[in-house]
C-alpha positions in Angstrom: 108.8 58.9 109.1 111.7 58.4 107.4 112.8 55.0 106.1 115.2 53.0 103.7 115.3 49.7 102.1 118.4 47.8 101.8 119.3 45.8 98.7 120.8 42.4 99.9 121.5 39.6 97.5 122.4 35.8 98.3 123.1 33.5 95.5 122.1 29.9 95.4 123.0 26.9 94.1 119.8 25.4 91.5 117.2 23.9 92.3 115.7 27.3 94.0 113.1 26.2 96.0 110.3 27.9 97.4 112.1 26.8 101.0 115.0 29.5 100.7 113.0 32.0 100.0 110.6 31.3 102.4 113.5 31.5 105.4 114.5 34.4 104.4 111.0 36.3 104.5 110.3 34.7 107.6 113.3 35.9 109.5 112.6 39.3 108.3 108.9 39.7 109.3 110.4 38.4 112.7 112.8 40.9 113.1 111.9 44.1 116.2 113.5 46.4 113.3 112.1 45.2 109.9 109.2 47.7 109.1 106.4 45.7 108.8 104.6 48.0 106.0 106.2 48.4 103.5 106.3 44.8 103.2 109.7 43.0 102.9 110.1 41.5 99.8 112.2 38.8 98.1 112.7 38.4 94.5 114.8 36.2 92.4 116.9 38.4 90.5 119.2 36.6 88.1 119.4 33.0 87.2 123.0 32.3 85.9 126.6 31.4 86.1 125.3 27.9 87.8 123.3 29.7 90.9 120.3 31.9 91.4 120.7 34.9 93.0 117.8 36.2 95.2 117.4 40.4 95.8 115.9 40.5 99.8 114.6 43.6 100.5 114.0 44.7 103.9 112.8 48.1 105.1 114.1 50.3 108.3 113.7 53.1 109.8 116.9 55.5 108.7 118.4 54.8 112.5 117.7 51.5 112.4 119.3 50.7 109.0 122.9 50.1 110.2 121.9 47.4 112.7 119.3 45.8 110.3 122.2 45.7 107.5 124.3 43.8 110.0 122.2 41.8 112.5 120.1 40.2 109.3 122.8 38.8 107.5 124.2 37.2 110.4 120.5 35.9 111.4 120.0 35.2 107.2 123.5 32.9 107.8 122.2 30.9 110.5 119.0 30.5 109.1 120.6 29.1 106.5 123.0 26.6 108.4 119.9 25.8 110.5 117.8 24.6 107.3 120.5 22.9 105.4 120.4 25.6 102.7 124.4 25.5 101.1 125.6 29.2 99.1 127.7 28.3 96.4 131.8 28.3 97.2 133.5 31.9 95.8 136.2 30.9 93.5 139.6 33.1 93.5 
């Protein structure tokens, strides 16, 4: 079987708290299309620039990868809105 992982990254305003990265595991090890084994993972990986940036790392089947790319950073969004967890605002 064939499968990928894909490098996502969402930055965060300090403190980082175990809670964000908690969500974001969570909603990965609920999704049909996240391959359970490997294991997801999420790392911090940079602290800087005012905001911590986490690396989530999903795996998918090479079919699946499209729709997991997609479908969880729209459920990673809500998640977010859900638990009060703010990204830092993009300046021009």
């Amino acid at each position: 079987m064939e499968y990928f992982t894909l490098a996502l990254r969402r930055r965060f305003l300090p403190p980082m708290t175990f809670k964000k990265s908690k969500v974001v595991e969570v909603e990965m090890l609920n999704h049909l299309k996240i391959l359970k084994d490997p294991k997801p993972a999420v790392n911090v990986q940079r602290i800087g620039d005012g905001m911590i940036t986490l690396a989530i790392r999903p795996y998918a089947n090479a079919t699946d990868y499209r729709d997991v790319y997609f479908d969880l950073q729209e459920k990673l969004e809500d998640t977010f809105d859900e638990n009060s967890i703010a990204a830092p605002i993009q300046h021009g």
